[in-house]
N, C-alpha and C positions, 0 to 999 in steps of 0.2 A: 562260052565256057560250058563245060561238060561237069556236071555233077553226079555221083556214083552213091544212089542211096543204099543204108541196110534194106534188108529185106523188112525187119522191123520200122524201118522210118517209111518205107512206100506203102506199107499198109498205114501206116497213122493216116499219110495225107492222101491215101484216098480213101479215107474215111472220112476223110476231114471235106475232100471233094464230092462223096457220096453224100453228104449230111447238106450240103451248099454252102458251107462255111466259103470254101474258094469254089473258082471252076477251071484252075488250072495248076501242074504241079509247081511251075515260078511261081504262082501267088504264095504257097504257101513257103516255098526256101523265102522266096521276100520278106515274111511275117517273120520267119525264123530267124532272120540275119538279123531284122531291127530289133528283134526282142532281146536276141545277144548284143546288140550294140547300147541298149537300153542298161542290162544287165550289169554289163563290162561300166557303163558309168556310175549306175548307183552303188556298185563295189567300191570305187574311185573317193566316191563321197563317203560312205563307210571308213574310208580308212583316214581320210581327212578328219572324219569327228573324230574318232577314236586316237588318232596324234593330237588331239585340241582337248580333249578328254586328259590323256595323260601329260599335258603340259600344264593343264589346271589340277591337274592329282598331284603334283610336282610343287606347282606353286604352295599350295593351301598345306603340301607339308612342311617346306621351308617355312612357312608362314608361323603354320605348329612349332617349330624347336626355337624360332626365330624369340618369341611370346614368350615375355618374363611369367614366371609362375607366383604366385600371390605369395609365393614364402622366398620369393628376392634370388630363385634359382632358375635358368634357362631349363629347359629339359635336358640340353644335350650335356648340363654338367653331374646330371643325377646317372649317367652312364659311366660304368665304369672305363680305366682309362685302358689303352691299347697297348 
């Protein structure tokens, strides 16, 4: 496979090859692909909390209207009606 860097990304990684970080430029696309691939999963997981986040924001408001009020009224009868 043939890879076509910016001009901006050939200098990073031979800076990155100038410093000894790598000593080759596949090392550094290599580092580059896992760190995307790393990336693209902790996304994955981010949006799994956040769906599990808003299905307990979900619950715990059902939960609220569900909850008689100490003066013998639900919440949702103190709204007006539609």
């Amino acid at each position: 496979m043939h890879i076509n860097l910016t001009p901006d990304q050939r200098a990073l990684v031979q800076k990155a090859i100038e410093s000894g970080r790598f000593e080759r430029e596949e090392q550094a696309v290599q580092e580059a692909l896992a760190l995307w691939e790393t990336d693209a999963a902790l996304l994955l997981q981010g949006f799994e909390i956040a769906k599990r986040a808003a299905r307990l924001a979900t619950a715990i408001r059902l939960r609220t209207l569900c909850t008689p009020s100490p003066w013998g009224l639900s919440q949702g009868a103190l709204e007006a009606p539609h």
